[in-house]
C-alpha positions as CSV (number, residue, x, y, z in Angstrom):
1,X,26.5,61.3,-69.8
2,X,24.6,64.3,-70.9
3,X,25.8,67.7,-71.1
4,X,24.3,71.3,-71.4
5,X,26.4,74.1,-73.0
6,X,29.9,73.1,-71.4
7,X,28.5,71.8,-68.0
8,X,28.5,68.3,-67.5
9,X,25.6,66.5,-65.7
10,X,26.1,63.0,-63.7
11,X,23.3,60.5,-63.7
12,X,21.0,60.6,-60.3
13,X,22.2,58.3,-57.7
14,X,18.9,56.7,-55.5
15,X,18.8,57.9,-52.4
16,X,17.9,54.8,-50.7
17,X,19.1,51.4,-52.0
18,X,18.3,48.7,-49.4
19,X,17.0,45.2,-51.3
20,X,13.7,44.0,-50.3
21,X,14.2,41.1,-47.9
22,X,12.6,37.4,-49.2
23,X,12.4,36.2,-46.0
24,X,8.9,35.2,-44.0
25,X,8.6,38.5,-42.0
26,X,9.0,40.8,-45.2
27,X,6.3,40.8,-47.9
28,X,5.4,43.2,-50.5
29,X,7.5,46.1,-50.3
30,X,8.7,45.6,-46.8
31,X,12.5,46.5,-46.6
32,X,12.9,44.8,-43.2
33,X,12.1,41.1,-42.0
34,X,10.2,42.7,-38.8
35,X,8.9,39.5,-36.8
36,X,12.5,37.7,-37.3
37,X,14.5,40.8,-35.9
38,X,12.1,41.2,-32.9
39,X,12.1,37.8,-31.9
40,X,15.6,38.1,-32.0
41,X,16.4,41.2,-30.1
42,X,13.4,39.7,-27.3
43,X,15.3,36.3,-27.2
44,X,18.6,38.3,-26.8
45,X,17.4,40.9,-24.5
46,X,15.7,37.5,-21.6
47,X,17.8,34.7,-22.6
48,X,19.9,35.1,-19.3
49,X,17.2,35.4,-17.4
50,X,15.2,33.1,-18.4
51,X,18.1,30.5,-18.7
52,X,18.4,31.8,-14.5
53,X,14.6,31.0,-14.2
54,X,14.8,27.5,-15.9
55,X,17.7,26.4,-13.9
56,X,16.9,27.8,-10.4
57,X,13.5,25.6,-11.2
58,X,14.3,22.7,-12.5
59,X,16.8,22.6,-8.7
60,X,13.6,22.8,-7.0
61,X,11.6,20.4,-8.5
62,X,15.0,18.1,-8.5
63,X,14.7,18.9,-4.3
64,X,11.0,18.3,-4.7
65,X,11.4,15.3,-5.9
66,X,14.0,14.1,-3.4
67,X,12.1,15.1,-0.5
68,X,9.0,12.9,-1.9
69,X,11.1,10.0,-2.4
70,X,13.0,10.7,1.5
71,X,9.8,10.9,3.3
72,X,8.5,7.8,1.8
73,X,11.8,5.9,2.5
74,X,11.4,7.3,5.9
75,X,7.9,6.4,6.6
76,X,8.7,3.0,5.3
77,X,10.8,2.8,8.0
78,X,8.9,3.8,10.4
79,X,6.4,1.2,9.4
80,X,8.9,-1.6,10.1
81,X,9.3,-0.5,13.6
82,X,6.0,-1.0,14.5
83,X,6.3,-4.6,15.4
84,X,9.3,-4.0,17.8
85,X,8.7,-0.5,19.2
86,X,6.3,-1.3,22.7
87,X,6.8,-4.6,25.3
88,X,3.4,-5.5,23.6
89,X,5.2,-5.8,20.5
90,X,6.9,-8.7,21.8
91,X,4.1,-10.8,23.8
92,X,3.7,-13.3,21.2
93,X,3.6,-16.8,22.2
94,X,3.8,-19.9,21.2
95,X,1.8,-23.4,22.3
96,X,3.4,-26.7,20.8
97,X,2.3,-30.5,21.8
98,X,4.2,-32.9,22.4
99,X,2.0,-35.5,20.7
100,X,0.8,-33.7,17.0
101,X,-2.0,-36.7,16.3
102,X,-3.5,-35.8,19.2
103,X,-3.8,-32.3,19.8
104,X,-2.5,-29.1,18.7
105,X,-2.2,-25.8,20.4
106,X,-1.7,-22.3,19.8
107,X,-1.7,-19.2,22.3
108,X,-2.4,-16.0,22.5
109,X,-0.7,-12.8,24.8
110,X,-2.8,-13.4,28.0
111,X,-1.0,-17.0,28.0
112,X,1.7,-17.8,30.6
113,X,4.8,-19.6,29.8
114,X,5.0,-23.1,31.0
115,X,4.8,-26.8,30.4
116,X,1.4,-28.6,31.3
117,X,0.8,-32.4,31.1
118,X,-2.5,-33.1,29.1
119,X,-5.2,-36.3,28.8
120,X,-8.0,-36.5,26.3
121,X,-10.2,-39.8,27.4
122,X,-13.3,-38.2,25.4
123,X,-14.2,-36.2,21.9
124,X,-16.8,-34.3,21.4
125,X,-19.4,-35.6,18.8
126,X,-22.8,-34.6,17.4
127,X,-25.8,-36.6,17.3
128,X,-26.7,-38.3,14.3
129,X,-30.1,-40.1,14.1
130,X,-30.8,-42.9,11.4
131,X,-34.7,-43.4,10.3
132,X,-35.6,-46.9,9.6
133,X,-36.5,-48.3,5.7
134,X,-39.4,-46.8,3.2
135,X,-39.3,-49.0,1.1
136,X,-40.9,-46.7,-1.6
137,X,-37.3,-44.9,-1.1
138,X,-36.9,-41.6,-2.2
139,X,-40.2,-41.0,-3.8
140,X,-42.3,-42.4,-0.8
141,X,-45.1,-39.8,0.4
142,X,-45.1,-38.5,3.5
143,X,-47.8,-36.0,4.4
144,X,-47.8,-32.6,5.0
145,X,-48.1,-29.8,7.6
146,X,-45.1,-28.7,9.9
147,X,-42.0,-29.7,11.5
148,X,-40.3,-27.8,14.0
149,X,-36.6,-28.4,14.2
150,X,-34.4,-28.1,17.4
151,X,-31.2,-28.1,17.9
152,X,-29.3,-26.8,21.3
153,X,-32.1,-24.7,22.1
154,X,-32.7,-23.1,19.2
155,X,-35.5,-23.7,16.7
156,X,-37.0,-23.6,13.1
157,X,-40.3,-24.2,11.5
158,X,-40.4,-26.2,8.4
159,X,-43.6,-26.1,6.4
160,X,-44.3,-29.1,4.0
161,X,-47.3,-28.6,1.5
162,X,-48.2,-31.2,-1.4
163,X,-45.2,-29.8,-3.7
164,X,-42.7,-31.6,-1.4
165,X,-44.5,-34.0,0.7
166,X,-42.4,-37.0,-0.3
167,X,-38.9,-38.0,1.5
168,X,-36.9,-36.5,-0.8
169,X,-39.1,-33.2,-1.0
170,X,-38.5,-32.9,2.9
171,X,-34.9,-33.9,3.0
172,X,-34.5,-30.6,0.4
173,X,-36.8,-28.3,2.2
174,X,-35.2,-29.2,5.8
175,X,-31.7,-28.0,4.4
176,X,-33.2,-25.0,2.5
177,X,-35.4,-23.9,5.5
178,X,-34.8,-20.5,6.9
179,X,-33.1,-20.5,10.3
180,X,-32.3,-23.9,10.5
181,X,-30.4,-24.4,13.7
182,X,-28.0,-26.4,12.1
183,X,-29.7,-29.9,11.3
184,X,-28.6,-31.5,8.1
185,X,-30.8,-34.1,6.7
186,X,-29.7,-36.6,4.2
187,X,-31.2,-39.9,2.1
188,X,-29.0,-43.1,2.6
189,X,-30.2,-46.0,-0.1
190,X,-30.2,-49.3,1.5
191,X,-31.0,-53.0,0.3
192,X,-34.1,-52.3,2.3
193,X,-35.2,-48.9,0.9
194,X,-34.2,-45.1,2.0
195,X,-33.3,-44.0,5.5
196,X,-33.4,-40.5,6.3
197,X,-30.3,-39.2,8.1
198,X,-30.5,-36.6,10.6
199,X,-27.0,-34.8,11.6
200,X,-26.5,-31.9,14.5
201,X,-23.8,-29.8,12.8
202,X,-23.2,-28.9,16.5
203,X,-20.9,-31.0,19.1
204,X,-21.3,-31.0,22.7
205,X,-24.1,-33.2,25.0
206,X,-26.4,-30.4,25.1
207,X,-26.8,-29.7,21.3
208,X,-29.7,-32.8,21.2
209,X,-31.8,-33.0,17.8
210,X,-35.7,-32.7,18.5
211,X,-38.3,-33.0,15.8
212,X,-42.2,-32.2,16.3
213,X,-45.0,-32.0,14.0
214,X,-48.3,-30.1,13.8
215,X,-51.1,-29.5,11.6
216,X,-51.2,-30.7,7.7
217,X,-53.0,-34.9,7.0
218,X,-50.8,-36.2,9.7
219,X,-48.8,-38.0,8.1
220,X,-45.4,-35.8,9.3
221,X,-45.8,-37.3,12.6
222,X,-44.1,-40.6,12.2
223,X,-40.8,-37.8,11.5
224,X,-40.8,-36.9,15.3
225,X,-38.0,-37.4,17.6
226,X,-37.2,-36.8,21.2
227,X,-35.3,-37.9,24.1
228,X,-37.8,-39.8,25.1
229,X,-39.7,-40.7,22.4
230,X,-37.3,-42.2,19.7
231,X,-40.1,-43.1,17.2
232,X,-38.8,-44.3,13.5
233,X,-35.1,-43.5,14.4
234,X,-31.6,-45.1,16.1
235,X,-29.5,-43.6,17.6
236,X,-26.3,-43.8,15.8
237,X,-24.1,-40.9,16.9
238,X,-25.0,-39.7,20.9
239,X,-24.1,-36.3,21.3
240,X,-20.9,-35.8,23.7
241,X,-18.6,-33.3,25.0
242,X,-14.7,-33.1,24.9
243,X,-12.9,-34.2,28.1
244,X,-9.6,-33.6,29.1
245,X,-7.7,-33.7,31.6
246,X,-5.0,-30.8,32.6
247,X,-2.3,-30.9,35.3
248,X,-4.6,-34.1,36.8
249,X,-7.9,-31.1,36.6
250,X,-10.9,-32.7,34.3
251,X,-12.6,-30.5,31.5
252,X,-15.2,-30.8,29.7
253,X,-15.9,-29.0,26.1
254,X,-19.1,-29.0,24.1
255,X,-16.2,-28.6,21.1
256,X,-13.0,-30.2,20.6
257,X,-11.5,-27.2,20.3
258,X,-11.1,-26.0,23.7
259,X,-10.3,-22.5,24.8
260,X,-10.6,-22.4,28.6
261,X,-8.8,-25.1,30.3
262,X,-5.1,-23.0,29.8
263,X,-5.8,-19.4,30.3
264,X,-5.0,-17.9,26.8
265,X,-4.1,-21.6,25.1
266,X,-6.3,-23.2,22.6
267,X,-6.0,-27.2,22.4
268,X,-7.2,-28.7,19.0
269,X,-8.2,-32.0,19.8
270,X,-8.0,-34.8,17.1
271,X,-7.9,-37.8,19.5
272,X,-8.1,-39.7,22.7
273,X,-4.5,-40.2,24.3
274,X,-4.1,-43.8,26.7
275,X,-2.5,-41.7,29.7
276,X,-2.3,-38.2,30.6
277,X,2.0,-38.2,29.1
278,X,1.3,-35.4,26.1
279,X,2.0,-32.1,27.3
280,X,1.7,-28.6,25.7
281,X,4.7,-26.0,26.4
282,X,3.8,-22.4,26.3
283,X,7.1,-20.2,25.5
284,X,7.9,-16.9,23.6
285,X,7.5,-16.5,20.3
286,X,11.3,-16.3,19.4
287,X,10.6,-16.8,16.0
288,X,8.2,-13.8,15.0
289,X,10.7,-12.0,17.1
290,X,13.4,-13.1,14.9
291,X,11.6,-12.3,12.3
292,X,10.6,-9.2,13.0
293,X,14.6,-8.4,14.1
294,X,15.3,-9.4,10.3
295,X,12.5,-7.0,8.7
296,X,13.9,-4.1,11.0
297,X,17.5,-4.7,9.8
298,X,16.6,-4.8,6.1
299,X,14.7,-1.9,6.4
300,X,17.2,0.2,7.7
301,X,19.7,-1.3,5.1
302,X,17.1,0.6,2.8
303,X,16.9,3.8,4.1
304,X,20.5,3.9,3.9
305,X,20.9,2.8,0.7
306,X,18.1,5.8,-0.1
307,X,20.2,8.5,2.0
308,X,23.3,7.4,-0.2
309,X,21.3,8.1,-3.4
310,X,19.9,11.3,-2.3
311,X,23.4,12.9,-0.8
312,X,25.9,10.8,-1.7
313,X,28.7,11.4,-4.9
314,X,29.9,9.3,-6.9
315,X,33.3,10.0,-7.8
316,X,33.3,7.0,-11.2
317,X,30.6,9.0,-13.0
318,X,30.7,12.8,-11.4
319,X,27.2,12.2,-10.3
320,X,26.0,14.1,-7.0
321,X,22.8,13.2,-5.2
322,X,20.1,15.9,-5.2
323,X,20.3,16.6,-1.7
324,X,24.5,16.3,-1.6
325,X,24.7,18.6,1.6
326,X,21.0,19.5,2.2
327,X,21.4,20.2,6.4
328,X,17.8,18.1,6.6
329,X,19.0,15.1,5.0
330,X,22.4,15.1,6.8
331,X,20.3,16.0,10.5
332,X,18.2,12.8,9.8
333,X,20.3,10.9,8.7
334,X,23.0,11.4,12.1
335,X,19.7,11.2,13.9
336,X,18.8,7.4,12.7
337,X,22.2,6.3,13.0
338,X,23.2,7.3,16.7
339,X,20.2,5.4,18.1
340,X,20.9,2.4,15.9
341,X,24.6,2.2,16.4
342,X,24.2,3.6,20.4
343,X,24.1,1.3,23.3
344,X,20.7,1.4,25.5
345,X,20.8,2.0,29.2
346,X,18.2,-0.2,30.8
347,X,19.6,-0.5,34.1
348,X,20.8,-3.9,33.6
349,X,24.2,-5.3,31.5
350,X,22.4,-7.7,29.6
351,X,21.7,-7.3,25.8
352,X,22.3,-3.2,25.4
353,X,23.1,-3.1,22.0
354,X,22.2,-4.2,18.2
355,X,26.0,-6.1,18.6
356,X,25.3,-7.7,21.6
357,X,22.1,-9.8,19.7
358,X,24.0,-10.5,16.5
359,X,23.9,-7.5,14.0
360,X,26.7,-5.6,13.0
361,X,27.4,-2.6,10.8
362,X,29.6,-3.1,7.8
363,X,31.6,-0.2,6.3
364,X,28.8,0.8,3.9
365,X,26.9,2.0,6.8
366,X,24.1,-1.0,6.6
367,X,24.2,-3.7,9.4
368,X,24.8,-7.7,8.8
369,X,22.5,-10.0,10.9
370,X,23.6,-13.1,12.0
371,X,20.6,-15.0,12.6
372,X,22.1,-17.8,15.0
373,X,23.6,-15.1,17.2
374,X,19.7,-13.0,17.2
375,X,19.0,-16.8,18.1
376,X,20.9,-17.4,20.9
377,X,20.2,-14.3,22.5
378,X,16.5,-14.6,22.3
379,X,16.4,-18.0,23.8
380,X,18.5,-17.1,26.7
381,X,17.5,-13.7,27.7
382,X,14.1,-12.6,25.3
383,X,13.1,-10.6,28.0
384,X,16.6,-8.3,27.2
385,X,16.2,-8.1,23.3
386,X,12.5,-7.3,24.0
387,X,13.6,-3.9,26.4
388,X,16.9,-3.3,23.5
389,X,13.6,-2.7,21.5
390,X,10.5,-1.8,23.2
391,X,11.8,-0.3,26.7
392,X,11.1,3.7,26.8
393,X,14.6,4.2,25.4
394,X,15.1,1.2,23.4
395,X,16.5,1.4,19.9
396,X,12.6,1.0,18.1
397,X,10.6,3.0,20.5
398,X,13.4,6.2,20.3
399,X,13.3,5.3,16.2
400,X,9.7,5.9,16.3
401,X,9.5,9.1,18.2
402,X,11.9,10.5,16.0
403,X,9.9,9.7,13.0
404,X,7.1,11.0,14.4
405,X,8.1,14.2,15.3
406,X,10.4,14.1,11.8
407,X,7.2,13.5,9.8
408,X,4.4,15.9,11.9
409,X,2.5,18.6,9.9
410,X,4.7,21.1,11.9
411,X,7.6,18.7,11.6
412,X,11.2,19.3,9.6
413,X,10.3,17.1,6.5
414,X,6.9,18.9,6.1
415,X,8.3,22.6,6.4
416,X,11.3,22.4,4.1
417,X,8.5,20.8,1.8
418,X,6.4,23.8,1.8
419,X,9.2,26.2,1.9
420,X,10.5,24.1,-1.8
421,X,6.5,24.5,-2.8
422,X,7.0,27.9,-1.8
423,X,10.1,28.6,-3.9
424,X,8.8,26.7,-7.2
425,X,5.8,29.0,-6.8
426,X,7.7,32.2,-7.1
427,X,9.4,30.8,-9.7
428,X,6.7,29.9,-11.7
429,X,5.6,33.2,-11.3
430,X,8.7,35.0,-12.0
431,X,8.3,33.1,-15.2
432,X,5.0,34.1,-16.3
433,X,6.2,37.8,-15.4
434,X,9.1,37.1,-18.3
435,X,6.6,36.4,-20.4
436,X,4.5,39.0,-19.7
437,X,7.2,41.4,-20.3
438,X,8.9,39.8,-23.2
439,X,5.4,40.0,-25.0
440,X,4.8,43.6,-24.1
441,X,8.5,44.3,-25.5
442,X,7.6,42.5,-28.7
443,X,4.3,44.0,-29.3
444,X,6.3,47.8,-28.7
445,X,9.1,46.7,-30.7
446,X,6.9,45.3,-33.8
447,X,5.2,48.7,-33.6
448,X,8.6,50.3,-34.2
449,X,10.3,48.4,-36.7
450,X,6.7,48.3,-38.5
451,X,6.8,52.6,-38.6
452,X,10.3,52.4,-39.6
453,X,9.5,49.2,-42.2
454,X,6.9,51.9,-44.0
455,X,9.2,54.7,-43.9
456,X,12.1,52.7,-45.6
457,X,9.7,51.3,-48.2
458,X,8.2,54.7,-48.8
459,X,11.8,56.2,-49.5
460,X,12.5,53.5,-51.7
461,X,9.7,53.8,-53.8
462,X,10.2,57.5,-54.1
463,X,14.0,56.8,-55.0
464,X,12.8,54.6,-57.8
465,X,10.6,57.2,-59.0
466,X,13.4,59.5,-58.9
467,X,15.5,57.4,-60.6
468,X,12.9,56.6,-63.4
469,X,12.4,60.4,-63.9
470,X,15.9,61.6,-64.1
471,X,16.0,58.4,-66.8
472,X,13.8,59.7,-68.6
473,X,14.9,63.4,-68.8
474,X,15.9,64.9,-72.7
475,X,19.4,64.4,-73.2
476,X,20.8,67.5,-75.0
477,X,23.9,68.0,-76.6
478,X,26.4,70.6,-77.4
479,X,25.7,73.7,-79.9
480,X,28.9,75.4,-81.8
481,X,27.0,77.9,-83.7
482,X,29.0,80.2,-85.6
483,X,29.0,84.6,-84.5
């Protein structure tokens, strides 16, 4: 302490004494940690409502999400129904023989049901022509110029030059030719030499093999063949057609696969039959309907399933769907399940509902086939299970309308979808506005702190001066001079 006279002076206090912070935002003289405190009071001043912002949005894309995976369950659905929702749905028919080895049959919607005794006493065959011997087998030269092929009444030109003149040259440029009507011609090796083979590919008495020649040495005309002029070959197939005999009517077929002896049957012949005993029985389809019953069922057993995950709860875990009492899921779903589990008015008392054909709903909401109940009610009355489906009201057709309308551009599914799209949209603006604001609020905020940052280190620095100077200052004692 230093005094003057008798007056006692105390040592200069600073007049600012605030440490200089260490931290990233403060450098050099900086009293203040200004990017840390901003951030801070920003993060402080939005956090609710950006926490609002996340939350409201990450609801939306939750229902978003749901909708997607409810309006593919839905046309899933929908897609099962397509093989039960019109009477057409159900014209299938079946053709089965009573002898296998001899023919088969299958039939198409335009066929009528019924029973029809059948008799083959005749394939059809194609003609097959065997040359007689060259002895110089495959190698033996022919000639050259051109054949013209025939077959059924169409034609080909074959021209043979000196590159493939020989038997074996004409054999490969025969099957190689251009517009080849369907001749095959092969080399058979003998004891004797080669024969050249000649096969129609084509059945029936009028597809007869005709070979001509023209032009060239000559020699390609020991190759012809007609019906009247057999030259060089034997006949060792003749061509023939099919005959069969149908409810005691003959028929003949240039193919043994015959299409127009039943109206909308086709009989696959395989061989002759000693009497006229085999029949072929034209009936519904019970099994694609069965089947198609069964794909219906498990379909809907899906969608519920999928309108259980969306809105259901589960009460073990505390886990709610994400569309737990959305009014769209709840309207569909009612929809759906009145028309399956309704009875259908089709003016008769026949089969009039899922029940009444075999399947039943069990207590999880999904139904339970029983597929020798489906069976017995398709063979005794298909015409009723077809109109429980397919009538105007029936359980597929009323399915399908509802999907329709549930799934149109101006539809339920599709608006609540855009008004969701609409909803994220705002959202995701209403964020980027946050942002915008949060940045213009740090940007005014940094330009505050960093006035006051330079006014707090320019007080400190002139309170260490200060407090160096007043240091430094004489220190002067007391004088007791005498008088």
């Amino acid at each position: 302490m230093s005094t003057i006279g008798t007056t006692t002076i105390a040592p200069t206090t600073p007049v600012v004494s605030v440490a200089s912070s260490s931290s990233s935002g403060a450098t050099g003289g900086s009293v203040i940690d200004v990017s840390s405190l901003v951030s801070q009071l920003v993060t402080a001043t939005y956090a609710n409502q950006e926490a609002n912002n996340a939350s409201q949005t990450a609801a939306v894309t939750a229902q978003i999400s749901a909708l997607g995976t409810l309006k593919s369950a839905l046309s899933t659905f929908q897609g099962a129904l397509a093989a039960l929702d019109t009477p057409g749905s159900f014209n299938a028919l079946t053709a089965s023989s009573s002898d296998q080895s001899a023919f088969t049959a299958t039939a198409d919607s335009s066929a009528v049901a019924g029973t029809y005794s059948v008799g083959i006493s005749q394939l059809a065959q194609a003609q097959q022509l065997v040359s007689t011997a060259f002895t110089a087998g495959s190698n033996a030269t022919i000639g050259t110029g051109t054949l013209t092929l025939s077959l059924g009444g169409q034609s080909a030109n074959v021209t043979i030059d000196s590159t493939d003149n020989t038997l074996a040259g004409i054999v490969s440029a025969i099957n190689s030719a251009s517009g080849n009507p369907g001749i095959t011609a092969t080399l058979v090796q003998g004891s004797d030499g080669a024969h050249l083979v000649l096969a129609s590919a084509l059945t029936g008495a009028g597809n007869t093999i005709q070979v001509s020649a023209s032009g060239g040495d000559g020699g390609l005309a020991q190759l012809a063949y007609s019906a009247t002029a057999s030259g060089i070959y034997t006949q060792a197939s003749a061509p023939q057609d099919a005959i069969v005999n149908i409810a005691g009517i003959s028929y003949q077929s240039a193919s043994n696969t015959v299409t127009g002896a039943i109206s909308g049957v086709t009989l696959n012949l395989a061989t002759t039959t000693a009497t006229s005993n085999a029949t072929v029985t034209v009936a519904n389809d019970t099994a694609t309907a069965a089947s198609n019953i069964s794909n219906f069922v498990g379909a809907y057993n899906t969608l519920v399933q999928q309108f259980s995950s969306l809105g259901g709860y589960d009460a073990s875990s505390g886990t709610a769907g994400p569309m737990l009492g959305n009014a769209l899921l709840s309207g569909l779903e009612n929809q759906i399940g009145n028309v399956v589990h309704g009875l259908i008015s089709d003016g008769s008392s026949g089969d009039n509902s899922l029940a009444s054909i075999g399947v039943t709903t069990q207590s999880d909401g999904t139904l339970a086939l029983s597929a020798s109940a489906l069976q017995n009610a398709l063979s005794s009355n298909f015409s009723a299970v077809s109109q429980l489906f397919s009538s105007t009201n029936g359980i597929a057709a009323q399915l399908n309308t509802q999907l329709t309308s549930a799934l149109a551009s101006s539809g339920p599914v599709n608006s609540y979808s855009q008004t969701l799209v609409q909803q994220n949209s705002a959202l995701t603006q209403q964020s980027a506005n946050l942002t915008n604001e949060e940045n213009a609020l740090t940007a005014s905020m940094t330009q505050q702190f960093s006035a006051l940052n330079t006014l707090l280190s320019s007080l400190q620095t002139t309170s260490a001066y200060l407090t160096q100077a007043f240091a430094n200052l004489p220190k002067v004692g007391n004088n007791n001079s005498s008088g």
